[in-house]
C-alpha positions as CSV (number, residue, x, y, z in Angstrom):
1,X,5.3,15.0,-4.8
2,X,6.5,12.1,-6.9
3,X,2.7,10.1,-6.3
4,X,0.6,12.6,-6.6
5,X,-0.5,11.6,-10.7
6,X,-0.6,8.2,-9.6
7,X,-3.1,9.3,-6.8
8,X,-5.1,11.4,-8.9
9,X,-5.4,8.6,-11.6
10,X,-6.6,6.4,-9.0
11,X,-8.9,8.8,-6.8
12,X,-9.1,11.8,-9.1
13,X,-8.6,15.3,-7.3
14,X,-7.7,15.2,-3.8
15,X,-6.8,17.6,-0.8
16,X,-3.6,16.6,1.6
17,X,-5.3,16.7,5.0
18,X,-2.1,15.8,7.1
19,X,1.7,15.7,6.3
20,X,2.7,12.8,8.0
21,X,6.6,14.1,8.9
22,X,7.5,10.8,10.7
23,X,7.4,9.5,7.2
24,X,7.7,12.6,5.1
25,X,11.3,10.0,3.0
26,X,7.8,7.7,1.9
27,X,5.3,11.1,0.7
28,X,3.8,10.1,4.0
29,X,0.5,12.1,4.0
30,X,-3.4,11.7,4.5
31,X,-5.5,12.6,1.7
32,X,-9.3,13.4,1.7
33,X,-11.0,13.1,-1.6
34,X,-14.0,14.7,-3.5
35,X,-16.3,12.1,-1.9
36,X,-15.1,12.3,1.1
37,X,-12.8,9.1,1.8
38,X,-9.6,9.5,3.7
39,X,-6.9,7.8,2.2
40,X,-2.8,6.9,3.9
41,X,-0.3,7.5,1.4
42,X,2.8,6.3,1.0
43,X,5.8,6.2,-2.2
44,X,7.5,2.6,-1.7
45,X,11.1,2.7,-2.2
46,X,13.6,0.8,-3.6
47,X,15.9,-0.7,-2.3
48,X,19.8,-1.5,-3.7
49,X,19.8,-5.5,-2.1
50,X,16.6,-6.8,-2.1
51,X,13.6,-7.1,-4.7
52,X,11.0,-4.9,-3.7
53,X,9.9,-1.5,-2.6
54,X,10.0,-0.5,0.8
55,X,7.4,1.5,3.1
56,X,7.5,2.6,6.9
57,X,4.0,2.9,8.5
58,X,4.6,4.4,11.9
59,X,3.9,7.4,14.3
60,X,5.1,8.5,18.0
61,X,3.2,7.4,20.9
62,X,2.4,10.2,23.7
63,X,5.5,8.7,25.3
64,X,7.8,10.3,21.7
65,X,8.3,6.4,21.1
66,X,7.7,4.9,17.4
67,X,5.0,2.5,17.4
68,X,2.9,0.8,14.2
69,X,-0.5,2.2,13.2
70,X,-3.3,1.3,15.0
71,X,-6.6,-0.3,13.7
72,X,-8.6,2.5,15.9
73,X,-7.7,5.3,13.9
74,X,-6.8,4.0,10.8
75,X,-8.5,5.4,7.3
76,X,-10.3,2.4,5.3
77,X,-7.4,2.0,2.9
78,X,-4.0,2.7,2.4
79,X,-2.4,3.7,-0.6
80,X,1.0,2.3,-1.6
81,X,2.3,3.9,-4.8
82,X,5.0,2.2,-6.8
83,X,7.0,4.8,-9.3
84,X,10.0,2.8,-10.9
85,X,10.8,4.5,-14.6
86,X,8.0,3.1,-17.3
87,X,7.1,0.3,-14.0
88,X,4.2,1.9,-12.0
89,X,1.3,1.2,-10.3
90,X,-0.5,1.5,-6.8
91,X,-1.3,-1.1,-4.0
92,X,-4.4,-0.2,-2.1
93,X,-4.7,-2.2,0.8
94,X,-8.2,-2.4,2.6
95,X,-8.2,-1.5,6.1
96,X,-9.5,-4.9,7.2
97,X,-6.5,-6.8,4.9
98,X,-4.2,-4.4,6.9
99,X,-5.2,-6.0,9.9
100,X,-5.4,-9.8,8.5
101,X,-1.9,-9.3,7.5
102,X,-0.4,-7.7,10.4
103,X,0.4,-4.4,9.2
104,X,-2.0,-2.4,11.9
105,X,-2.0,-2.7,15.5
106,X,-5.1,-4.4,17.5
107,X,-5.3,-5.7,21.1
108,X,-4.2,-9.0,19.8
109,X,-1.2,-8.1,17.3
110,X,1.5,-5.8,17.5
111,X,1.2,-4.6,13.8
112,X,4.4,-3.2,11.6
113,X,6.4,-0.6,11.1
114,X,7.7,-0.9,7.5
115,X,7.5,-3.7,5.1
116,X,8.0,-4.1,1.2
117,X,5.5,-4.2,-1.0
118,X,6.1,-6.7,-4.9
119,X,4.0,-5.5,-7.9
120,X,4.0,-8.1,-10.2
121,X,7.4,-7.4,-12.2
122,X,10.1,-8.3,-9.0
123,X,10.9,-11.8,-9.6
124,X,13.7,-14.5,-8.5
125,X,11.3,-13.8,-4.8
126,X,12.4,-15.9,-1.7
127,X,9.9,-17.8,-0.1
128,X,8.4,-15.5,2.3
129,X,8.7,-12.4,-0.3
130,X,6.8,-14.8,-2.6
131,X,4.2,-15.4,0.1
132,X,3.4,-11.4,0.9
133,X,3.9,-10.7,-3.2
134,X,1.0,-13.0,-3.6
135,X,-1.2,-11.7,-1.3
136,X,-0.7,-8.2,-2.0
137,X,-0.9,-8.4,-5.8
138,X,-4.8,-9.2,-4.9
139,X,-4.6,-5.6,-4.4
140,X,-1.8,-4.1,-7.5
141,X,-3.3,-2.0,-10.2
142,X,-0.8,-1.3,-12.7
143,X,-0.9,2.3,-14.4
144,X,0.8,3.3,-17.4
């Protein structure tokens, strides 16, 4: 598991409650730490074409049909981890910024299935990427 330092560093030891297969090409699991919290993992990935690291965040409906994450049964955070050679870090988006930004589903938004995440090194950003990069570095903590 490619994350798994970068999640310790951030939330110290850890247990993997859940293997999340859907998204098993992102590290998709759910952790549970020593204090209880329950965490959603992913590893972005990058991509060859466009700046950024890429993450799905989806699951099968009772119908077997992919659908976004919910805001109902969603864990207070999410954990984005960014691993690029001596570039690494780790987005942790609160569950309530999740919904502001359309990421989880409510009754009044459809939420998303994927999206890319910017730490602060991916430049020459068009102006939507530069947009979502500057929201989401409120919420970047580099590691080294």
């Amino acid at each position: 598991m490619k994350s798994k330092n970068s999640l310790i560093k951030e939330y110290g030891q850890f247990k993997i409650i859940k293997y999340e297969e859907q998204n098993k090409e992102y590290e998709g699991v759910l952790i549970e730490t020593l204090d209880n919290k329950i965490i959603r993992c992913r590893l972005g990935k990058k991509t060859p074409t466009k700046p950024g690291y890429f993450v799905s965040f989806w699951e099968k409906d009772h119908l077997n049909k992919n659908r976004p994450y919910c805001d109902c049964d969603t864990p207070s955070e999410t954990a984005i981890i960014i691993n690029d050679g001596d570039q690494a870090g780790i987005f942790i988006i609160p569950k309530e910024r999740a919904v502001k930004h359309g990421l989880l589903a409510t009754e009044k938004q459809v939420g998303k299935m994927g999206m890319r995440f910017y730490p602060p090194w991916c430049d020459e950003l068009n102006k939507t990427a530069l947009a979502t990069q500057q929201w989401q570095l409120n919420y970047f903590y580099k590691h080294y």
